[in-house]
C-alpha positions as a printed NumPy array, in Angstrom:
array([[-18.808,  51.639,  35.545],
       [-20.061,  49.057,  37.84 ],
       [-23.418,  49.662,  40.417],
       [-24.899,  48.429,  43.016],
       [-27.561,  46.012,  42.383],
       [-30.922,  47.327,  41.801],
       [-34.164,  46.603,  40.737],
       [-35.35 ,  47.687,  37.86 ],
       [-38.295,  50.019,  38.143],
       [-40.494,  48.639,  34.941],
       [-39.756,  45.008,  34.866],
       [-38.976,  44.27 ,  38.422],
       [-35.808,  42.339,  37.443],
       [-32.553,  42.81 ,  39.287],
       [-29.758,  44.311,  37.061],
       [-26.201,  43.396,  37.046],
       [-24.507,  45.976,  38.538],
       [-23.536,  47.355,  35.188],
       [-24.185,  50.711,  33.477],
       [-23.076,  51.965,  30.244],
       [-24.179,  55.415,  29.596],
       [-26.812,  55.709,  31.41 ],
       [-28.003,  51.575,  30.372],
       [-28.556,  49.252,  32.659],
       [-28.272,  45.657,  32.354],
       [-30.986,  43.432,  33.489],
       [-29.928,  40.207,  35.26 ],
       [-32.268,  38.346,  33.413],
       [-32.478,  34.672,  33.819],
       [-32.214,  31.884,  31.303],
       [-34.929,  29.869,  30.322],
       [-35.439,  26.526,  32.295],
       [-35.288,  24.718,  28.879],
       [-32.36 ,  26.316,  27.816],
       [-30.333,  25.164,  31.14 ],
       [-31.777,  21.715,  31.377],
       [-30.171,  21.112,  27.931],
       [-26.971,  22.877,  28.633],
       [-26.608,  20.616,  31.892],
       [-27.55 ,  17.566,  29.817],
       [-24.673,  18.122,  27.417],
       [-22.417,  18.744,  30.227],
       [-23.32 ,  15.092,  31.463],
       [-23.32 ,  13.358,  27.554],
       [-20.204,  14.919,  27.017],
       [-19.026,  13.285,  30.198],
       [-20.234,  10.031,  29.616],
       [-18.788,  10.292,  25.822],
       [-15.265,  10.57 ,  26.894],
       [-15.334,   7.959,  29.126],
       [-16.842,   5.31 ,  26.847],
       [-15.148,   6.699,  23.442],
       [-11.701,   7.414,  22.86 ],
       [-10.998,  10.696,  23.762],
       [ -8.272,  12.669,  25.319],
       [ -5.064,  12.743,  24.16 ],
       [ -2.062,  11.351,  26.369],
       [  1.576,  11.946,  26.03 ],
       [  1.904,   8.769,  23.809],
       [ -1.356,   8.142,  22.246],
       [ -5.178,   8.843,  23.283],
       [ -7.622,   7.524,  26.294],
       [ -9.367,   4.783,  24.41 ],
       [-12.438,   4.792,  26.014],
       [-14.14 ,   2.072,  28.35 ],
       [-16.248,   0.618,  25.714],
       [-13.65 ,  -0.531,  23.392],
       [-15.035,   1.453,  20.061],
       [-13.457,   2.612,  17.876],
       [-13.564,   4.31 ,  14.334],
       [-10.812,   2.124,  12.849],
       [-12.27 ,  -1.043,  14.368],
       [-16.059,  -1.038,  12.961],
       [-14.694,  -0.173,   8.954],
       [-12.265,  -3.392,   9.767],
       [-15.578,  -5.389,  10.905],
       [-17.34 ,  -3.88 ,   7.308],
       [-14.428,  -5.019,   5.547],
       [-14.3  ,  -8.38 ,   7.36 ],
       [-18.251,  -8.91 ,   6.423],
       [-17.68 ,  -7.811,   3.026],
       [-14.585,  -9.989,   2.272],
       [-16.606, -12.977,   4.424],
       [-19.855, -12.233,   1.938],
       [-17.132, -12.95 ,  -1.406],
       [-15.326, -15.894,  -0.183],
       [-17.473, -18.352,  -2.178],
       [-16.395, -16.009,  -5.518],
       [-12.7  , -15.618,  -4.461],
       [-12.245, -19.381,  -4.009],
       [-13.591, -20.021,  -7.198],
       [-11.896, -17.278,  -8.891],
       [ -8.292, -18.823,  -7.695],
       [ -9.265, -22.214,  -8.468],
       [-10.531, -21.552, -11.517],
       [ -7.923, -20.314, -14.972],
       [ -8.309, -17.086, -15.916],
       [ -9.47 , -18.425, -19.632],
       [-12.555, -20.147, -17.401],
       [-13.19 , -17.058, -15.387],
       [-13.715, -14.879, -18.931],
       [-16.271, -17.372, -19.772],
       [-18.127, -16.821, -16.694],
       [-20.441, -13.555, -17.031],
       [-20.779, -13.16 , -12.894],
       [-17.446, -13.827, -12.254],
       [-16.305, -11.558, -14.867],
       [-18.735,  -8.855, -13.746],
       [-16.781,  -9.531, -10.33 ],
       [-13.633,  -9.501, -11.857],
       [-14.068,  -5.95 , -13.486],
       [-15.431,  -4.228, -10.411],
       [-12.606,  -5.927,  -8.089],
       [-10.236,  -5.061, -11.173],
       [-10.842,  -1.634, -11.584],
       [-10.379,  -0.936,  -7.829],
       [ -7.255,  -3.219,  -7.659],
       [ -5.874,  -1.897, -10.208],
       [ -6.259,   1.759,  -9.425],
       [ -4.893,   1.005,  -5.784],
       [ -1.757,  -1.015,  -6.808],
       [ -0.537,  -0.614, -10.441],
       [ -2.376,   2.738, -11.981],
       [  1.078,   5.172, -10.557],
       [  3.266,   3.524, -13.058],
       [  1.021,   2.036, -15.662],
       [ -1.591,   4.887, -16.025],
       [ -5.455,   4.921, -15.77 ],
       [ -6.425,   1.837, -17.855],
       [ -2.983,   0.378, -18.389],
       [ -2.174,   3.755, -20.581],
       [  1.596,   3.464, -19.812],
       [  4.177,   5.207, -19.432],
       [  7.999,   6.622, -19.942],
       [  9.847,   3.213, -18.562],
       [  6.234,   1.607, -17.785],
       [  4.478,  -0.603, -20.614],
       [  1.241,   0.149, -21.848],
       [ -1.204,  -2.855, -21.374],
       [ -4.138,  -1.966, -23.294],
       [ -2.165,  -2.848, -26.387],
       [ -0.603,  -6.408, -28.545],
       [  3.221,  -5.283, -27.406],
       [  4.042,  -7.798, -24.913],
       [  7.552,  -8.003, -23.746],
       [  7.07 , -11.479, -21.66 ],
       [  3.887, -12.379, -23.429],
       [  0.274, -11.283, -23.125],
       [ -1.357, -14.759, -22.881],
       [ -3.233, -14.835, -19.553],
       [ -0.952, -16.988, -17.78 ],
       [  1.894, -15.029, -18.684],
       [  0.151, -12.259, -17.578],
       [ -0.626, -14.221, -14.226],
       [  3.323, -15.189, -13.549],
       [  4.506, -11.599, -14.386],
       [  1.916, -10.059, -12.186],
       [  2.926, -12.685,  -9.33 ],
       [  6.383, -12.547,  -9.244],
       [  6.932,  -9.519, -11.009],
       [ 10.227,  -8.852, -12.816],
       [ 13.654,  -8.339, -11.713],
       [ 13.448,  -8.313,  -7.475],
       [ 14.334, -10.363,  -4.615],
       [ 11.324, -13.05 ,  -5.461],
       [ 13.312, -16.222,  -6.297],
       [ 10.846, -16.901,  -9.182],
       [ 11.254, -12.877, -10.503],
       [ 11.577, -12.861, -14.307],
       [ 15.054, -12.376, -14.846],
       [ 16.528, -10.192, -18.291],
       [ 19.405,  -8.359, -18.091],
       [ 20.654,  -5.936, -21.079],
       [ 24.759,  -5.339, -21.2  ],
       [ 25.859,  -2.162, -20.532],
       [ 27.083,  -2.111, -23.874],
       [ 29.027,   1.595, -24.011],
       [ 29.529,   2.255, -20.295],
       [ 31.28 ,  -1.64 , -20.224],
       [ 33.321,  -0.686, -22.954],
       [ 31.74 ,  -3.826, -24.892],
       [ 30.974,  -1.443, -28.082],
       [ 32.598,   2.029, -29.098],
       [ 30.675,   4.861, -29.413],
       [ 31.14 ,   4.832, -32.837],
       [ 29.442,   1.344, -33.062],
       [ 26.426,   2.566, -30.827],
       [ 25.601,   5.224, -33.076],
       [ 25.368,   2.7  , -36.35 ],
       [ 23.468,  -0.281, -34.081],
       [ 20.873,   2.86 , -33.52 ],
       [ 20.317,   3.893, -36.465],
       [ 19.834,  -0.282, -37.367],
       [ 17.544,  -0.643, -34.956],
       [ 15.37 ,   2.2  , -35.796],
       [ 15.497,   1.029, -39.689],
       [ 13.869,  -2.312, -37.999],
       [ 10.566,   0.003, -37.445],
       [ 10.798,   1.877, -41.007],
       [ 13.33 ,   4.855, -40.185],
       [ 15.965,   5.608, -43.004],
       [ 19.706,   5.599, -42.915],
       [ 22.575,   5.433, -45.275],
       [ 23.179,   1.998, -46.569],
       [ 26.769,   1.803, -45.109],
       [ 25.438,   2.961, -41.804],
       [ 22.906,  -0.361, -41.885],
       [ 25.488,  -2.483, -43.131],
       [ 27.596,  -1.732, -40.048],
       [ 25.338,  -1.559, -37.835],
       [ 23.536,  -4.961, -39.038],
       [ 26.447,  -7.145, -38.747],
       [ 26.747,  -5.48 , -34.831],
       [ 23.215,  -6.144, -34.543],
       [ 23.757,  -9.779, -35.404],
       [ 26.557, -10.744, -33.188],
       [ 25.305,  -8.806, -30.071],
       [ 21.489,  -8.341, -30.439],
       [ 19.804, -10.664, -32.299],
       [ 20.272, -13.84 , -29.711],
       [ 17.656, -11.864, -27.562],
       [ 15.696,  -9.321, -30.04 ],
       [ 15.204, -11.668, -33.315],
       [ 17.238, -11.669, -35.755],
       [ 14.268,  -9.025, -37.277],
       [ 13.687,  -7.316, -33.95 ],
       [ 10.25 ,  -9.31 , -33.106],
       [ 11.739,  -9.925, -29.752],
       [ 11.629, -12.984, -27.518],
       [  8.912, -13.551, -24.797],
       [ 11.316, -15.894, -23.625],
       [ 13.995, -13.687, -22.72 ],
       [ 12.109, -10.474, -21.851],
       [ 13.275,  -8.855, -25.233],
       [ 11.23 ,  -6.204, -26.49 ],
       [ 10.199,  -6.52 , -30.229],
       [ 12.397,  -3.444, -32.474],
       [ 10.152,  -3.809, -35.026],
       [  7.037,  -1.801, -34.451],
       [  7.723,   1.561, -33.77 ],
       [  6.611,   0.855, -29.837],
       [  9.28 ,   2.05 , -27.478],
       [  9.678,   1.846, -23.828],
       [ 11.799,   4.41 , -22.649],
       [ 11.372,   6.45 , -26.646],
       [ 12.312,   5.689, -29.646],
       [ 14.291,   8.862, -30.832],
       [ 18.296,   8.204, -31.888],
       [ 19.544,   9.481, -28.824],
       [ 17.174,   7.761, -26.14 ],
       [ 17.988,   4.65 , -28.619],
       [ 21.944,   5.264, -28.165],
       [ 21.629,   5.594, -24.095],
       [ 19.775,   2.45 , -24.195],
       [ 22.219,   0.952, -25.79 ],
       [ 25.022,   2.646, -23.944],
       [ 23.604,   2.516, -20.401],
       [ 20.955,  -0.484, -20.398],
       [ 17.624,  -0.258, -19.141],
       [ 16.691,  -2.341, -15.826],
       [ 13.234,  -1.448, -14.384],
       [ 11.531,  -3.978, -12.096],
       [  8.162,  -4.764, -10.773],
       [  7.012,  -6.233,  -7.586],
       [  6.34 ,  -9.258,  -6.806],
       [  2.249,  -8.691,  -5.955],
       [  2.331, -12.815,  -4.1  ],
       [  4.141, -10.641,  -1.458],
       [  1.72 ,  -7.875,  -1.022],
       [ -1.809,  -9.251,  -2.245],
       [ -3.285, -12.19 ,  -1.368],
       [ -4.03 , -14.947,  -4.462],
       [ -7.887, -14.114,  -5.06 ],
       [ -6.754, -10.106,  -6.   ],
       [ -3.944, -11.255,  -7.643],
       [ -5.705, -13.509, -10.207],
       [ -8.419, -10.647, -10.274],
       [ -5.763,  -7.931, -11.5  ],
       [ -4.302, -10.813, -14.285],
       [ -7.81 , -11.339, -15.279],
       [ -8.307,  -7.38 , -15.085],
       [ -4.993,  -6.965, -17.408],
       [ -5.516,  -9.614, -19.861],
       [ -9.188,  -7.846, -20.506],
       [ -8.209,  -4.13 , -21.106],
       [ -7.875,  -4.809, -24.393],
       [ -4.213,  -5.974, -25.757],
       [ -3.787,  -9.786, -24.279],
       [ -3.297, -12.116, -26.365]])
């Protein structure tokens, strides 16, 4: 219940007013310290949200007087930084990628650059290290399907593969069963030929069917022995290295359906320097050729 204000009897302090049971509370007062630094954070925070950004408005924030901010100093660190590699960039897309592997700086370069660039743009299809994927080709290995030399590697990584780009590579798979070009009868033996091409078994009258089908509406893009044509964007039959699986029935909905995945063209999105950097990057994880 509130008092009156006293004094109190053994420390000569005036209380509050307030009594608990019988407890009185001493009106004691804060150290000098203690309220010179309170009233010295009143004032920095004052001056901090008048020079910094700071309170929020209906469409955005108060941006402060001093025109910092956050965003603005990383793009100055990134400016510096990019400044500091100009001199390597310029050589880097000047120079062929066959030159650059030659050169032990620029490669070091290229592999921390790589790594980074790679992880950022092309690891969510392609997997950590070029590992692959369902519908996504592995690059760490020899199974090219438009060529692993590093200029091929270069143009497929520039233009990338079936988009908008006017210089896109360009295949394009019939719709063999859902165009009514082949029955489903036909599908099934061209399957089971192209998975003899990579060692599978079949009866000998399935193969024979299936080869002369093979031959009049395969071969002109997949090899007459399924090594495939760099050429045309043809994957290779032959070595038990599938793209979308190599079981009969992902086999017969190729076949049936097509398959038509495309890639970016990275000239639109990166600038020349990281785009030579991720060809060099590609070319060096192990399967170019």
């Amino acid at each position: 219940m509130p008092t009156k204000i006293e004094k109190d009897a053994a420390t000569g302090t005036d209380t509050t007013g307030h009594e608990w049971d019988g407890i009185k509370e001493l009106n004691t007062p804060l150290p000098k310290w203690w309220l010179y630094t309170f009233y010295a954070c009143i004032v920095w925070g004052v001056i901090y949200t008048v020079l910094l950004p700071s309170w929020p408005t209906l469409s955005s924030h108060f941006g402060g007087t001093s025109g910092w901010t956050r965003r603005g100093e990383l793009a100055e660190t990134l400016a510096a930084q990019k400044a500091g590699q100009a001199d390597t960039r310029a050589k880097i897309v000047e120079m062929s990628i066959a030159d650059i592997r030659k050169d032990p700086a620029l490669m070091g370069y290229v592999q921390a650059a790589g790594r980074v660039a790679f992880a950022d743009n092309c690891a969510g299809c392609h997997g950590a290290g070029g590992a692959g994927a369902v519908g996504f080709p592995t690059l760490a290995d020899d199974d090219w399907i438009w060529g692993g030399e590093p200029e091929q590697i270069l143009q497929t990584i520039t233009y990338g593969i079936r988009n908008n780009n006017e210089n896109s590579r360009i295949s394009d798979m019939p719709r063999f069963g859902a165009d009514g070009m082949l029955t489903k009868e036909q599908i099934a033996d061209v399957a089971d030929y192209v998975l003899s091409l990579s060692g599978t078994q079949a009866d000998a009258a399935v193969l024979e069917r299936g080869g002369v089908i093979y031959a009049e509406n395969c071969a002109a893009c997949h090899g007459e022995k399924g090594e495939g044509m760099h050429e045309m964007g043809a994957p290779r039959l032959s070595d038990a290295i599938w793209l979308y699986g190599g079981d009969r029935k992902t086999v017969i909905e190729t076949i049936t359906y097509a398959r038509r995945g495309n890639m970016p063209a990275w000239i639109e999105r990166l600038d020349p320097a990281t785009v030579k950097v991720l060809a060099t990057y590609v070319h060096a994880l192990g399967g170019g050729q």
